[in-house]
C-alpha positions as CSV (number, residue, x, y, z in Angstrom):
1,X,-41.3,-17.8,41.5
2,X,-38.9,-20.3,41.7
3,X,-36.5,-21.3,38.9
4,X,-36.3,-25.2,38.9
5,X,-37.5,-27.8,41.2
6,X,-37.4,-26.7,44.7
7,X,-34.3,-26.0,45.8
8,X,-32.8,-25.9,42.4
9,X,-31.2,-22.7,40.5
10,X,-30.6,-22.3,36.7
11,X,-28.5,-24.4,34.9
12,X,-24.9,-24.5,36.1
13,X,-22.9,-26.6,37.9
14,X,-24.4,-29.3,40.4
15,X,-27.7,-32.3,40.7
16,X,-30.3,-32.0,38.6
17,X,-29.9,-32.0,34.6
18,X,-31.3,-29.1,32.3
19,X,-33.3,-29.5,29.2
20,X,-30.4,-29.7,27.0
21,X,-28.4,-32.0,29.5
22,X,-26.6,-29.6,31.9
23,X,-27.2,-29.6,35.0
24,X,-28.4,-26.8,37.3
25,X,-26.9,-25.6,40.0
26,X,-28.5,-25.9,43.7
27,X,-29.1,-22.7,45.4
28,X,-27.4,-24.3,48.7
29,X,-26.2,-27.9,48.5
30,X,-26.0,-30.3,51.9
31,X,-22.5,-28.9,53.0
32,X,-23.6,-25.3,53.3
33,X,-27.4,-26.1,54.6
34,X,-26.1,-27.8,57.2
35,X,-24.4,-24.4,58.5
36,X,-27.5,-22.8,58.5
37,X,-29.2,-25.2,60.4
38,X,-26.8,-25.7,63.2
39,X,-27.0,-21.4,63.6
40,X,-30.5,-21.9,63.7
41,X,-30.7,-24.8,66.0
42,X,-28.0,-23.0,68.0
43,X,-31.0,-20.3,69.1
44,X,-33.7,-22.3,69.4
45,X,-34.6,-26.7,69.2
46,X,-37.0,-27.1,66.5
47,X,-38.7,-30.3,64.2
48,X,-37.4,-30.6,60.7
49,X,-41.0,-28.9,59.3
50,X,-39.6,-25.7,60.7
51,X,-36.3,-25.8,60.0
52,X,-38.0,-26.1,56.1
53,X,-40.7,-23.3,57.0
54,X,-37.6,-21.1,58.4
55,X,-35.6,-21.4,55.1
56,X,-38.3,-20.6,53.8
57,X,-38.9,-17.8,55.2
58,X,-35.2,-16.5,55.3
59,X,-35.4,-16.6,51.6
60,X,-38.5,-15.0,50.9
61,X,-40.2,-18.7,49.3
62,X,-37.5,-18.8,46.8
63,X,-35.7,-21.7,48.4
64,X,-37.4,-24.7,50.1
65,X,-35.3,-27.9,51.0
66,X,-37.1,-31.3,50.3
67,X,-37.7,-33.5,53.1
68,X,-35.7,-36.4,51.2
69,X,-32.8,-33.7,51.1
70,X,-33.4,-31.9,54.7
71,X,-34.2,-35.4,56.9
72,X,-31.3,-37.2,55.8
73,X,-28.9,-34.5,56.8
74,X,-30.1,-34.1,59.7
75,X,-29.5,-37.9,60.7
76,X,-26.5,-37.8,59.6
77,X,-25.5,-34.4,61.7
78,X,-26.7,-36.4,64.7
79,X,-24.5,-39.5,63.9
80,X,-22.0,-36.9,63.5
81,X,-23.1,-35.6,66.9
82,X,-23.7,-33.0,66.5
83,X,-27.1,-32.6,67.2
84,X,-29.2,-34.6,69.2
85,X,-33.2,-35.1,68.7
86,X,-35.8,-35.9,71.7
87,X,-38.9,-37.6,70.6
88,X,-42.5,-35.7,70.8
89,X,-44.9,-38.5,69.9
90,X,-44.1,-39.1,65.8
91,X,-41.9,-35.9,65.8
92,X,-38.3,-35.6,66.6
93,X,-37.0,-31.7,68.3
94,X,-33.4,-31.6,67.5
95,X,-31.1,-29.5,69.5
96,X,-27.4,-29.1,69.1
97,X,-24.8,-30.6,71.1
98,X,-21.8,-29.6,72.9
99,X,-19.8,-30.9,69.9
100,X,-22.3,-29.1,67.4
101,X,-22.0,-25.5,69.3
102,X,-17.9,-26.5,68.8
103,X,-18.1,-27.0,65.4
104,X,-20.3,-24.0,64.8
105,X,-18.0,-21.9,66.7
106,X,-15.4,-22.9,64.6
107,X,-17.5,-22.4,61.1
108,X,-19.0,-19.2,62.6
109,X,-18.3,-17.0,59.7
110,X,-19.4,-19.4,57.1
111,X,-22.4,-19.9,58.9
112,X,-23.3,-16.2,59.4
113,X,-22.0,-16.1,55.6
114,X,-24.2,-18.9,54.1
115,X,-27.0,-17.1,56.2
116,X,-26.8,-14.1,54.0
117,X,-27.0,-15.6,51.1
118,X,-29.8,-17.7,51.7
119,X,-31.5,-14.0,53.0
120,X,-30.0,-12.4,49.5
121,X,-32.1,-15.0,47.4
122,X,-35.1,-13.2,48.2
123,X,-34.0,-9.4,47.8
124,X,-35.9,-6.9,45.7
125,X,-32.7,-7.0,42.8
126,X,-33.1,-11.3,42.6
127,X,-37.1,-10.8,42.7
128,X,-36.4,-8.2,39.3
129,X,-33.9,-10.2,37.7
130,X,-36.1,-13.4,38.1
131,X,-39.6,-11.3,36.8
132,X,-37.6,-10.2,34.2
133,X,-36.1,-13.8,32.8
134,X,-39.7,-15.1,33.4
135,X,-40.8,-12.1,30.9
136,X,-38.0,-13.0,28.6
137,X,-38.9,-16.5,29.0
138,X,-42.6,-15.9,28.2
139,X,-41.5,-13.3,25.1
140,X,-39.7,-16.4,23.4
141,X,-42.0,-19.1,23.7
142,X,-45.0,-16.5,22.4
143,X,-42.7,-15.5,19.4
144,X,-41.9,-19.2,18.8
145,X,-46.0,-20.2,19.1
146,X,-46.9,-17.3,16.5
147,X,-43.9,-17.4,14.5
148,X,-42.8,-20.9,15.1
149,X,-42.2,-22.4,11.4
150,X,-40.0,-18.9,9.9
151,X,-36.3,-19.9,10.1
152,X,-35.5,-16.5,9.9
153,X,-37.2,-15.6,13.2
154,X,-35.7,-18.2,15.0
155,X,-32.4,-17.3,14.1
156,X,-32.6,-14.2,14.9
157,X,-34.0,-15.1,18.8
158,X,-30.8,-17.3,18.9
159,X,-28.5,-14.7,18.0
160,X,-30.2,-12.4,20.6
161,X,-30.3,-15.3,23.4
162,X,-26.6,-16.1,22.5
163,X,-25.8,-12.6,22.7
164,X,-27.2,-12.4,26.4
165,X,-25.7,-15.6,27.4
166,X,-22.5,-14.8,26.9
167,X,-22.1,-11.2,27.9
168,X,-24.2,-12.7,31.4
169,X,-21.6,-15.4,31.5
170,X,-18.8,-12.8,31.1
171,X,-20.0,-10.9,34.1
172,X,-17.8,-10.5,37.1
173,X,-19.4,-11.6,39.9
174,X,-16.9,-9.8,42.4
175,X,-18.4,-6.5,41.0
């Protein structure tokens, strides 16, 4: 179900490289997560495993932050101070501070936005449009196992691949 490594998109514009040296784009990078976290923490304290199970959840298993991407932020958010953490044993609750719930305030609509997106990643249209690249995907490599050695062939999977690439890449996205 999901497209790259976790947390990663398609190729596009951001961390990790593609096959062919792009790099793909991540579905939310540290800037925006961080907005989504603060909302949540805003409603309820929680460890870092559930804030990863609740972005999980949010986008129906399609996104799933890393610990070595998730932990990080949140030390820095509480150096920032805007969250603070009480210790359980080995585990640390973080709660926002007075300074978090101020800066949250502020970002409300970015927050509320980021929210929806994160909630859009898992929405019957994405879960179509992802089955069908997979198919697409699977269509390809099966033609190029059979058929793999007929030049012909393979042009002609180019062509058709190029041809989708660049009427997907001439999309407008504000439609």
């Amino acid at each position: 179900m999901r497209r790259g490594g976790k947390g990663e998109a398609l190729c596009g514009k951001s961390s990790k490289k593609c096959g062919d040296g792009r790099r793909r784009a991540r579905l939310l990078d540290q800037g925006m997560l961080r907005f989504v976290i603060l909302k949540r923490l805003a409603e309820r304290p929680a460890h870092g495993y559930e804030l990863i199970k609740f972005l999980q959840e949010q986008s129906k298993d399609v996104y799933s932050p890393s610990p070595g991407m998730l932990y990080p932020m949140l030390y820095l958010m509480e150096d920032q101070g805007y969250l603070s953490t009480i210790s359980e044993g080995n585990k640390r609750l973080y709660q926002v501070t007075e300074q978090g719930f101020g800066f949250l305030q502020q970002n409300w609509g970015l927050a509320v936005a980021v929210e929806e997106r994160l909630a859009a990643m898992g929405s019957d249209e994405v879960e179509k449009t992802r089955s069908q690249l997979h198919a697409l995907r699977d269509a390809v490599h099966e033609r190029m196992g059979l058929n793999g050695q007929q030049p012909k062939l393979l042009q002609q999977m180019q062509s058709i691949l190029q041809e989708a690439l660049d009427k997907i890449q001439a999309l407008d996205s504000r439609v």
